[in-house]
C-alpha positions in Angstrom: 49.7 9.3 -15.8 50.3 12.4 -13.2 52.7 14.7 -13.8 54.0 17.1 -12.0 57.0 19.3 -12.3 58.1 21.5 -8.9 60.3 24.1 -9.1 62.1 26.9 -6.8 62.1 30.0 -9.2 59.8 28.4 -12.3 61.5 27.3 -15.8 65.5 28.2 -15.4 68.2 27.3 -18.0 68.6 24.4 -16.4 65.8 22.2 -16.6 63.9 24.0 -19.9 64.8 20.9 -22.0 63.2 19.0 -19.5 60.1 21.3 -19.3 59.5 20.7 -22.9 60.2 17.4 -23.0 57.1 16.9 -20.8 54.8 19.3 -22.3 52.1 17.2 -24.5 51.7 19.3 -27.5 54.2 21.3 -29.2 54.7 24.2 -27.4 52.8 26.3 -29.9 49.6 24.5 -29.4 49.7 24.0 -25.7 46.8 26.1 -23.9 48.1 27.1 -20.5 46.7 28.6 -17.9 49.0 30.7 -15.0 47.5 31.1 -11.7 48.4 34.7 -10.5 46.6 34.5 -6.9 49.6 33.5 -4.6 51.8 36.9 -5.6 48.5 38.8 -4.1 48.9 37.6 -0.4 52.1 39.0 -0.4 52.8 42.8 1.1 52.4 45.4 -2.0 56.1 46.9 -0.9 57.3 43.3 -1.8 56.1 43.8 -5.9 56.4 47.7 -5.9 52.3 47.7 -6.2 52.4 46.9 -9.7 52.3 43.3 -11.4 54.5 41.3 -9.5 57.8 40.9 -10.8 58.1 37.2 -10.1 54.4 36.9 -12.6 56.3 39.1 -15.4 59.3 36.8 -15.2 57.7 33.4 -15.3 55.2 34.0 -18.1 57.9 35.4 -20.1 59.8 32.0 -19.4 56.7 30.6 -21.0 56.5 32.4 -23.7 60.2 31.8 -24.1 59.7 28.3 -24.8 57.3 29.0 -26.9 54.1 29.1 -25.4 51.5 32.1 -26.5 48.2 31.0 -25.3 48.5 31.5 -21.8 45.2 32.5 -19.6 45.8 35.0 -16.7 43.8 33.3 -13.1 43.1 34.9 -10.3 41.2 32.4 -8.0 39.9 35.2 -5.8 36.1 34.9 -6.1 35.8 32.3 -9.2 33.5 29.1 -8.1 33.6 25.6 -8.8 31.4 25.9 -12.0 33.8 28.7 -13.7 36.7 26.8 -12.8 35.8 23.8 -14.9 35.3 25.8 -18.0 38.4 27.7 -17.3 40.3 23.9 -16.7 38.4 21.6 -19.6 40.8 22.8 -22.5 44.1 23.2 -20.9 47.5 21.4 -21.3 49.4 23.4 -18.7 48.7 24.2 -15.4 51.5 26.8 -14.5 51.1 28.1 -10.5 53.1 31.0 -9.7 54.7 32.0 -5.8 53.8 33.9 -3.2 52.1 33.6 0.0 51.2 29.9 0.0 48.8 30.4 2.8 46.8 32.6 0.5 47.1 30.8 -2.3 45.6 27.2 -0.2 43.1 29.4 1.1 41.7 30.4 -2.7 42.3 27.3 -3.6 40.1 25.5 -1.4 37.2 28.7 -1.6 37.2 28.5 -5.2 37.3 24.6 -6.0 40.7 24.5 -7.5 42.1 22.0 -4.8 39.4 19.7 -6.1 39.4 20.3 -9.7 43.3 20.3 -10.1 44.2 16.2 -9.6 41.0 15.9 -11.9 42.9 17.9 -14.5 46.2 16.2 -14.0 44.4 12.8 -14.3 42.9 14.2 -18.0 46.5 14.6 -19.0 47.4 18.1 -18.3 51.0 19.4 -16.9 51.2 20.0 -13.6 54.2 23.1 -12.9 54.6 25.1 -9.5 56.9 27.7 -8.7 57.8 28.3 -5.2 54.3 28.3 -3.0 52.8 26.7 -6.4 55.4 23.8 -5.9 54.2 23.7 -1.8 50.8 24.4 -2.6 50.6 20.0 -4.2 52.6 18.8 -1.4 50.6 17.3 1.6 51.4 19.9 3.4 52.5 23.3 3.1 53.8 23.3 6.9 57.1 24.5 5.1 56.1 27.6 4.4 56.7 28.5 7.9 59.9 27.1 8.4 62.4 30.3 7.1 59.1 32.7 8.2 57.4 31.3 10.9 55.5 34.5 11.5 54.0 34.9 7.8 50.8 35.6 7.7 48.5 32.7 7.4 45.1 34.4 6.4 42.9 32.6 8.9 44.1 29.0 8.0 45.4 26.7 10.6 44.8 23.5 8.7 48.2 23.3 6.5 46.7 19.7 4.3 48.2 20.8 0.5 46.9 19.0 -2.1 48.8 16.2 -2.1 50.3 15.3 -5.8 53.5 14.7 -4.2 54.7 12.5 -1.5 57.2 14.9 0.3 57.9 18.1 0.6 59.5 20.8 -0.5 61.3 23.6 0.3 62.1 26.5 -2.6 65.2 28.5 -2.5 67.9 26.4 -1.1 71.0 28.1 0.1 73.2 26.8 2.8 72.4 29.4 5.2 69.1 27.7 5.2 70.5 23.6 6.0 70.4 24.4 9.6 66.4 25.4 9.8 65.4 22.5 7.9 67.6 20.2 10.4 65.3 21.6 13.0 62.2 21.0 10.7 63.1 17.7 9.8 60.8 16.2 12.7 58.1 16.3 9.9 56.7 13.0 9.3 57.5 13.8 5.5 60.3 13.3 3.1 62.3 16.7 2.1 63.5 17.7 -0.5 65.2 20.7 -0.6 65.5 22.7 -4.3 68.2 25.3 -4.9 66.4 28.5 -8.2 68.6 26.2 -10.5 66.3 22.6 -9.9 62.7 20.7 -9.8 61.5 17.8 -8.8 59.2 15.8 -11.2 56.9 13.2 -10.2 55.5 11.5 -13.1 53.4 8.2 -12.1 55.2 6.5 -9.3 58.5 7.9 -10.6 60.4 11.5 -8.9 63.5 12.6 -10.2 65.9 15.5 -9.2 66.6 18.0 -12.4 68.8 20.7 -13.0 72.4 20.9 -11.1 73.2 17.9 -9.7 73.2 18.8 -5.9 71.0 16.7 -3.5 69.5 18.1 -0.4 67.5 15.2 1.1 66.0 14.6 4.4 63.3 12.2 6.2 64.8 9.3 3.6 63.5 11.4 0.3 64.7 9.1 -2.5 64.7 9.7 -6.2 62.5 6.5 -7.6 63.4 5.2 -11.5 
């Protein structure tokens, strides 16, 4: 069974009982790996030029929970053939934010948009943080939506990968209802996710987590 957990800003207070209620080991012997290559497409001024903060913060969340193997990867210039050895032993599949243009574009170079539903399909934990949440949704058109001038890196084709049925958008505030009003002419369901929720689909099921406000549009529904 597919599972996959999105979430705005990675494993909050809020849904960490959740998160480990879905992991399938103990959280001691789960192998993860953490996809780093999204923070990269994003200006150096953003991180300060060292390791982006947003990487420090969500693989200490993982280690938090308990998690010590966990596999730093950068998909910039790994192939098809590395990536399977990388994938065949993992539990977790942790992708970090960023730009999400840049992440699809490595993603599709490198094989990962192939090999990922492969490696969901085996069994392994499917987590996204920010442009790793849009980066499985079938398309990641929403990462224009607050920015419509971020740079795309040469892609104009915005299929995701497409383990989710709608889409999302990361970092809800209400500032932001009015721009997704005017977005909402997407053919997709929306879900909009405030840094204190996720949205898991596992099978045929999606459920809201975390605080109990719902930002739906385009007829997103929660299925039991």
């Amino acid at each position: 069974m597919n599972t996959v957990l999105l979430t705005s800003a990675g494993i909050v207070p809020e849904i960490k009982k959740d998160f480990l209620s879905l992991l399938p080991k103990k959280p001691s012997e789960v192998n993860a790996v953490f996809v780093v290559t999204g923070a990269y497409g994003m200006p150096p001024e953003t991180y300060g030029g060292k390791e982006p903060w947003w990487l420090v913060r969500d693989k200490q969340t993982l280690r938090d929970c308990g998690i010590t193997h966990i596999e730093d990867l950068d998909l910039r210039g790994k192939n098809k053939s590395q990536l399977e050895k990388i994938l065949a032993d993992k539990d977790l599949v942790f992708v970090s934010g960023g730009n999400t243009f840049f992440l699809l574009r490595y993603a599709r170079e490198s094989g990962f948009d192939k090999l990922l539903p492969i490696c969901i399909k085996r069994g392994a934990l499917y987590v996204g943080a920010s442009a790793g949440s849009y980066l499985v949704c079938p398309s990641i058109e929403m990462a224009l939506w607050k920015e419509p001038k971020r740079d795309r890196f040469g892609l104009t084709d915005t299929k995701g990968i497409n383990l989710a049925p709608f889409l999302v958008m990361a970092h809800f505030v209400e500032k932001y209802r009015e721009i997704i009003d005017k977005a909402a002419t997407t053919k997709y369901p929306i879900v909009a996710l405030t840094d204190k929720q996720a949205v898991l689909v596992k099978g045929k099921k999606i459920k809201l987590l975390g605080l109990s406000e719902r930002n739906f549009w385009n007829g997103f529904k929660e299925v039991a």
